[in-house]
N, C-alpha and C positions, 0 to 999 in steps of 0.2 A: 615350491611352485604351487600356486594354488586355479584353481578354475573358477570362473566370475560367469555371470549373464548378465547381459545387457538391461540394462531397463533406461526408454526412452523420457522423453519429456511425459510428465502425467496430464496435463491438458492435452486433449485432441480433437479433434472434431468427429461427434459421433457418424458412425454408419451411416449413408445415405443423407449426407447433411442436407441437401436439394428436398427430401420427403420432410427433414426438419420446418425447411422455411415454407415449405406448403401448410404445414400443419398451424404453423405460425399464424398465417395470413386466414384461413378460414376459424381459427377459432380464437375466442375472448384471452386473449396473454398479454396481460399488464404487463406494460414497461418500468410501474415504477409500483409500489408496493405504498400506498397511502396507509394500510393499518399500519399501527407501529407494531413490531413481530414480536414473538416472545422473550427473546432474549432482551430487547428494550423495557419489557414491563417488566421484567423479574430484576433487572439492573435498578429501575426507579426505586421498584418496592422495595430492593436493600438498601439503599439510600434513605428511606424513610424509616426503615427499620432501627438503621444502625444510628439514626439521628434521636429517635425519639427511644430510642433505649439509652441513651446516654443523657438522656433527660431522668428517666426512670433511676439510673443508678442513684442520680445528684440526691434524684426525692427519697430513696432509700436510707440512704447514706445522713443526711439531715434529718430524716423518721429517727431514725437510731441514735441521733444525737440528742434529740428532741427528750427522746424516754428515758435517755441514761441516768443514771444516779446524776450524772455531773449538773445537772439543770438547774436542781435547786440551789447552786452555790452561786449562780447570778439570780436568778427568782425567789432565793429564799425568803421567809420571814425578818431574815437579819436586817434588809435592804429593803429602806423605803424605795415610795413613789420619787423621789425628786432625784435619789442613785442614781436609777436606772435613766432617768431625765436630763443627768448630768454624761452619761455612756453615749446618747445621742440614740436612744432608743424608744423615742416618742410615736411611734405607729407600731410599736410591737404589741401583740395581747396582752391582756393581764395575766395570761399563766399559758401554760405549756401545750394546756390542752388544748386552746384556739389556735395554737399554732402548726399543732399536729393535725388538728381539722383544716389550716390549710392548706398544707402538704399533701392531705387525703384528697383534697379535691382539684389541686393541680394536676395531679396524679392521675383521678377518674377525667378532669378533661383533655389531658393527653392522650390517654387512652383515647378517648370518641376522638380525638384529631387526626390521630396515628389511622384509625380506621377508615375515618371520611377522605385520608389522602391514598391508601391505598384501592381502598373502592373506584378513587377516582383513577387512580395509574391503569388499573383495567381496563374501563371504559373508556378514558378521554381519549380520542385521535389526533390531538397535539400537543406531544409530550414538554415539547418547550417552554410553551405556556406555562404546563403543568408544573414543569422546575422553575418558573420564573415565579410562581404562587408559591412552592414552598421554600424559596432561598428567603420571600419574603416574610413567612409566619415561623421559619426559622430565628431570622433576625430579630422578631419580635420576641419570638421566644427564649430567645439569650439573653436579650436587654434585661426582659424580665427577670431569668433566673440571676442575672448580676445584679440586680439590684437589691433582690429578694436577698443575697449573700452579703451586701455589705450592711443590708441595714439590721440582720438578726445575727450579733456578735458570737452566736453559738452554733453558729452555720460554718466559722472561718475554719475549722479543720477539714470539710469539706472540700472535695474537688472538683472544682470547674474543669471539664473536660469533655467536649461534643466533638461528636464525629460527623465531621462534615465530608460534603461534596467535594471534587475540584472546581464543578463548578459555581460553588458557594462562594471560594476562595478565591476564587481568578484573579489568581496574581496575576500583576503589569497590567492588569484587563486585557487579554487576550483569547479569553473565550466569548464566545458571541450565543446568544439564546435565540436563536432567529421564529418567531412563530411559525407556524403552518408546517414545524418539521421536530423529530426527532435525534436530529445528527445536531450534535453542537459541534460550533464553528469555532478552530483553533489558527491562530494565526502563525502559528510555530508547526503547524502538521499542513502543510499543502493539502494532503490528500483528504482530509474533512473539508475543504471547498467542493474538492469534485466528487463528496460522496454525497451532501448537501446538495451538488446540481443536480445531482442524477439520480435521487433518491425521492427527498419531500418537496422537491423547489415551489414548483407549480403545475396545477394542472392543464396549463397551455402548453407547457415542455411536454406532457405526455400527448396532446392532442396535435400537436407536430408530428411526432413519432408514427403517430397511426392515421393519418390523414396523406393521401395521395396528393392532393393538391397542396401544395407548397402554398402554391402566391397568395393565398385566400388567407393566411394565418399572421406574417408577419414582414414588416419588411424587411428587405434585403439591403446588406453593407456589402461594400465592394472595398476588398483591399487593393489600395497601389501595387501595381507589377512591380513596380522597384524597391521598395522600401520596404513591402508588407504593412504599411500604414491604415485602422481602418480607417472609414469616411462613412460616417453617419449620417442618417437619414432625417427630414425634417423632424420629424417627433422624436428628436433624443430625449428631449426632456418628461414623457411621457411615461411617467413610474407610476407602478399599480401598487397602493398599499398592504402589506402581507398581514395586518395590523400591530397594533400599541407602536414603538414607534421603530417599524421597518418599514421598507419596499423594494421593490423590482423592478425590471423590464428586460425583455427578449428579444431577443431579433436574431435573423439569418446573417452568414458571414459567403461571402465568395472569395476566391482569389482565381488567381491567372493559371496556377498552374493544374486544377481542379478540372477546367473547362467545363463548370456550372453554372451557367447565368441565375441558376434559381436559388443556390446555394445548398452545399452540404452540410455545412457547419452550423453549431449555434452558439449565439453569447449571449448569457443569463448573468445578469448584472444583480446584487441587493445588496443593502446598506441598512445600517442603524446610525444611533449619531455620532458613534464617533470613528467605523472605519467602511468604507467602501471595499467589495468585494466584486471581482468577475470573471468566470471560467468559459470558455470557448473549447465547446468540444467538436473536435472534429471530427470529420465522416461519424455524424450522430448514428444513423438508423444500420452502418453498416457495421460500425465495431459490436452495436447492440444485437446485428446478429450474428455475429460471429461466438458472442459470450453467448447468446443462447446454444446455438451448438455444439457449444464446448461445454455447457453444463453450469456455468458458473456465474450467472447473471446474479444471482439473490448473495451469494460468497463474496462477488467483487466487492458490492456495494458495502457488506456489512464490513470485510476488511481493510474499504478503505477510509474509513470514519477515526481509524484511532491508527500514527506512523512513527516512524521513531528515524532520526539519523543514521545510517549505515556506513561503515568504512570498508566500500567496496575493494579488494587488493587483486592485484594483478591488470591490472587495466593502466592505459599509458595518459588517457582523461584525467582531468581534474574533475569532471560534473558530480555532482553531489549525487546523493543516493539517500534513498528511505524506502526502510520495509515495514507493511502494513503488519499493525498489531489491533487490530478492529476487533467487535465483538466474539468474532470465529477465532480468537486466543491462537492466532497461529503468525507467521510470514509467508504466506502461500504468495504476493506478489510484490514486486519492487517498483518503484517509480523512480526514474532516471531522469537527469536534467539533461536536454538537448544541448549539445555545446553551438557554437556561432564563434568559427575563427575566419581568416585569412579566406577568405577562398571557398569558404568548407563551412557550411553550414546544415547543418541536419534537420533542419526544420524544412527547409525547402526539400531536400531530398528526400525526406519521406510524404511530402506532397504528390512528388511523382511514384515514389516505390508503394507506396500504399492500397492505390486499387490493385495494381498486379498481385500483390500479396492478396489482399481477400481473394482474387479468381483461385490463386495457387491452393488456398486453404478450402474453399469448395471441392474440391477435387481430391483432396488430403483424406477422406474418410475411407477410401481404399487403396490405401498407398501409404507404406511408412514413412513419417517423417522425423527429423531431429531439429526442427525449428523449434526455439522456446516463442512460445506466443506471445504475438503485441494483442494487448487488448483495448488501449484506450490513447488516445493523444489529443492532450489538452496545452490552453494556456491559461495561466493561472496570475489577475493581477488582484494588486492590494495596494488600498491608499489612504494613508490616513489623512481626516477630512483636517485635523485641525493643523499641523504640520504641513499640510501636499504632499508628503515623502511617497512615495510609490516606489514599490518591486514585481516587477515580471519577471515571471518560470514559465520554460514551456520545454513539457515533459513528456514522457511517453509511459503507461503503466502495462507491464510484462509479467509474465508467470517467473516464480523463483522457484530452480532448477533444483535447490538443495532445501527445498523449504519439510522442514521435520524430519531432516535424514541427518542421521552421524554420518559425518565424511572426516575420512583420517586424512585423506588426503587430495587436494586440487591441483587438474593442470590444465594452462590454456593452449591446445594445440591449433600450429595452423599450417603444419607442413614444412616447416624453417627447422634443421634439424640442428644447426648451432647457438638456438637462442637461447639463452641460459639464465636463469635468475639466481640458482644457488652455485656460486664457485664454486668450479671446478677444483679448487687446491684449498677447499673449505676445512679442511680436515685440521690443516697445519695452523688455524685459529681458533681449534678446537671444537666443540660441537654446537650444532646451530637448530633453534627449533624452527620448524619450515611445517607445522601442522596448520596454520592459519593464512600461509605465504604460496598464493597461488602461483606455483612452477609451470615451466614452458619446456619443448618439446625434447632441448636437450639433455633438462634434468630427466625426461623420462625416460631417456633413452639409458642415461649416462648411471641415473640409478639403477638402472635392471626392473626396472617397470614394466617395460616393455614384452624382458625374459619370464619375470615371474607373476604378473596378471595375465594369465590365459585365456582364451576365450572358448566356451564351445560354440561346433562349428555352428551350430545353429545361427548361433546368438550373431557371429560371425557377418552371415548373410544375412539377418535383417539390419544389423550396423550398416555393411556397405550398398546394402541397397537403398537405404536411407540416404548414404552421402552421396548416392547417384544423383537419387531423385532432387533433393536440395539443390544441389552444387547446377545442375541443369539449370532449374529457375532463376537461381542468382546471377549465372553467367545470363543467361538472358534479360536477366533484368538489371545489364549491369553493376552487379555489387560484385565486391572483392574486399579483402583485410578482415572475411571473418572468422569466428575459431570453432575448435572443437573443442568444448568447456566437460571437464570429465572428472566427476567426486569418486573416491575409489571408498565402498562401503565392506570394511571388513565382518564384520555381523551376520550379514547375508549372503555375502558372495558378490555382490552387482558391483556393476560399473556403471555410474549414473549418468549420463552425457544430453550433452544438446547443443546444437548450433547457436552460437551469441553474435551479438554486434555485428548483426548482416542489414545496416541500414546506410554504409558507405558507398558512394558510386564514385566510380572512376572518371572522374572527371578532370579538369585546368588544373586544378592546386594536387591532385592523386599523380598527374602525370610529371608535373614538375618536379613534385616529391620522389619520384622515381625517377628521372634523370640526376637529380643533384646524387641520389644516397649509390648511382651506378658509377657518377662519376668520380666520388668521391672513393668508394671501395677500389675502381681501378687506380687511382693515384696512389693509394697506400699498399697496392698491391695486395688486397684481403680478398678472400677467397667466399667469405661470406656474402650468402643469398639474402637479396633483398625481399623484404617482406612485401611490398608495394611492386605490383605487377599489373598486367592487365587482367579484366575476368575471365577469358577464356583459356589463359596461361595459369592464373590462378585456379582455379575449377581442377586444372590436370593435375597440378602440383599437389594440391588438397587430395584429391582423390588417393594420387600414389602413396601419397606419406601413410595417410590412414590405414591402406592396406598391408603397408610396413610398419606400423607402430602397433597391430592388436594381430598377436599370434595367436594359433588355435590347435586345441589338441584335436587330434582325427577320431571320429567316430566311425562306426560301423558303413553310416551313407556315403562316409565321403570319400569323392572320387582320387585317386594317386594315380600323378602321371607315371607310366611304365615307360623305360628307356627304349630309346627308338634308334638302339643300338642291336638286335636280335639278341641281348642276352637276356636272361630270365633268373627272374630275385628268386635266389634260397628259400625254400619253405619255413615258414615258422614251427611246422608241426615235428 
């Protein structure tokens, strides 16, 4: 048996988050960061480094060929003028030496090139640009060095070998160079669109953010109540060049269930020639301050410029997943794809669940919580101009609970004590590795997890005062089906936990779902709890398991009931 403390979700809303937003409002806090930061200049400069030092090897390497004994056996005395005429070596020097001279001088001006591009990487403030100049004095400079190799026959043991960019390489063409920004644009990473809108887009996207007056800036689309369709305003066509050959445009979004005629939302539209791009962020100024209060405004953005595919396990969704691997070399957050089924669509219901959460997370900064934080909810489309082919995402991006921690072991609880992911009679098919296979409440039980992670009591009651506080809002705010997601970190001791997937409401298709899965257990005569309940059924249910699934060894403060029977426990001493 061993003893664990709790540690909650690492994002939180600092102290006094209310003095946060005041602080916000009277003084100069850029929303979007127009230098390019350090880590983008130090990323170019190795890019140019490792480009034009692999220039330098090539010249090295042909110097050394140049002076070797071997020279003379094609230049020698043996071998006329008309030889070497006949070898197809009609622009070579007459000897070695002019050719080593220029070697030396390709050399000295890569050198001053190498210098003028990193000079520039420092100062310029649009780095895109800046790689669109050197993908192209690259290119020139390879032509060169290949030609320079085919046509001096004593160059060919030499290796042609540059170290390039990816985005030099942009296979399928899928990277995008967009001016006016430092985030290049991947068609295969969602999350580079929306670090691209919310980073260098434009400086009308920042002057929205900080302008009271809405209507004075842009106009306003109104989505169909029904459909979510938007409907654009006369000037769609009205793109502002970002230059060489991009553009944009912005506008407000409303919808019905907002009840914003001014609109909350924005969509920032831009295109080159060959794909269209457009991200709609919703509740712009409020998720914006929610990341300031959580500390992570300058983090989101830089991890979410670089994402990777994730195979999220334990989850009963199909939506795809990806976890940002951005400048900040970590997965500190996930972006999840909304699903849209039957009934049951998550887009619209975080329409409605979303202001309530931000009131909930102001209030959060004295009061513990185990909510993993939503921080951003977008849509994300893409169309290619020569095709039409178009795909829509619409996501939500969240903190990752497990982001740089060893965890031996995950489980998703939610109060259902027979749910089981690893058979029960697993033994008689011999042994199963379940370190990556997110388990449910009855593997925790049924392992002795329950027996043998301990809690102190401390840790105890700020657990359950957390799934008070939570489980309250949610039944209020109608939500239910969500869990208690728990990494067990042997290293440390901790039990790493956080409320997940609290953006269901119990709604037509939740209740139906609950009548079919009651009627059906009573037909088969199973005894098994439905997971699908109402919220304030669910909230009790959650509560009680919790306080039955994390035991606690007693310390000194903690109180033991005495029997209230007048008999009197044995002394220890």
């Amino acid at each position: 048996m061993d003893l664990f403390e709790i540690r909650l979700p690492k994002i939180n809303v600092y102290q006094d988050a209310a003095s946060v937003q005041r602080k916000a409002g009277t003084h100069h806090v850029s929303y979007f960061e127009f230098e390019p930061d350090e880590d983008q200049i130090n990323a170019i400069r190795q890019d140019i480094r490792e480009f034009y030092q692999s220039l330098f090897v090539y010249l090295a390497a042909a110097l050394q060929n140049v002076n070797s004994e071997s020279v003379p056996s094609i230049w020698g005395s043996t071998e006329t003028s008309d030889c070497i005429l006949k070898k197809g070596l009609t622009n070579q020097p007459s000897s070695k030496e002019r050719l080593s001279e220029l070697l030396n001088d390709m050399t000295c001006m890569f050198a001053d090139e190498q210098c003028h591009f990193l000079d520039a990487a420092v100062h310029s403030t649009d780095m895109n640009v800046l790689k669109r100049l050197l993908c192209k004095r690259m290119q020139e400079r390879i032509l060169s060095m290949d030609t320079l190799h085919k046509e001096y026959p004593i160059l060919s043991t030499c290796c042609l070998s540059w170290k390039l960019p990816d985005y030099y390489i942009n296979k399928h063409h899928l990277l995008h160079l967009v001016p006016s920004s430092s985030t290049i644009v991947r068609e295969n990473e969602p999350s580079s669109i929306i670090a691209f809108t919310l980073r260098y887009s434009s400086k009308p996207f920042v002057e929205y953010m900080r302008t009271a007056d809405l209507a004075n800036y842009f106009p306003v689309i109104n989505e169909l109540e029904d459909h979510m369709q938007l409907k654009f305003s006369s000037d769609k066509d009205a793109w502002t060049s970002l230059g060489q050959d991009c553009k944009y445009r912005i506008s407000r979004v409303s919808n019905s269930h907002t009840l914003d005629s001014k609109g909350k939302h924005i969509n920032y539209e831009f295109a080159d020639l060959r794909t269209s791009f457009s991200c709609t962020v919703y509740f712009a100024q409020e998720f914006n301050d929610v990341r300031k209060m959580c500390g992570v405004s300058e983090q989101y953005i830089k991890s979410l410029e670089r994402s990777a595919p994730w195979n999220a396990s334990g989850g009963k969704s199909a939506a795809s997943f990806f976890k940002t691997t951005g400048s900040m070399k970590n997965d500190r957050f996930i972006m999840k794809e909304l699903s849209s089924r039957w009934m049951s669509n998550e887009k619209d219901m975080l329409f409605k669940f979303i202001p309530k959460y931000f009131e909930y997370l102001v209030k959060s900064d004295r009061q513990p919580t185990l909510l993993t934080k939503i921080l951003g909810f977008y849509t994300i489309t893409k169309k290619n101009l020569s095709t039409g082919q178009t795909s829509v995402l619409d996501v939500i991006v969240m903190e990752h609970l497990f982001a740089n921690v060893n965890i031996s072991r995950k489980f998703d609880l939610k109060g259902v004590p027979d749910r089981h992911v690893v058979p029960q009679n697993v033994k008689r098919y011999g042994p199963v590795d379940t370190h990556d296979q997110v388990m449910w409440d009855g593997d925790w039980n049924s392992g002795q997890y329950r027996s043998l992670l301990r809690l102190f009591a401390h840790s105890k009651r700020i657990l359950m005062e957390s799934v008070y506080n939570d489980t309250d809002f949610l039944c209020q705010a109608q939500v239910m089906d969500y869990s208690l997601l728990v990494g067990v970190k042997n290293d440390t001791k901790e039990l790493v936990v956080g409320i997940v997937d609290f953006i269901a409401s119990f709604n037509w298709s939740k209740m139906l779902e609950m009548q079919g899965k009651t009627t059906l257990q009573s037909t088969l005569g199973s005894r098994k709890a439905v997971t699908v309940i109402p919220p304030d059924q669910y909230r009790d249910r959650f509560r009680e398991a919790m306080e039955h699934n994390f035991l606690i060894v007693p310390d000194k403060w903690t109180d033991i009931a005495l029997p209230d029977n007048g008999l009197v426990l044995p002394s220890v001493l």
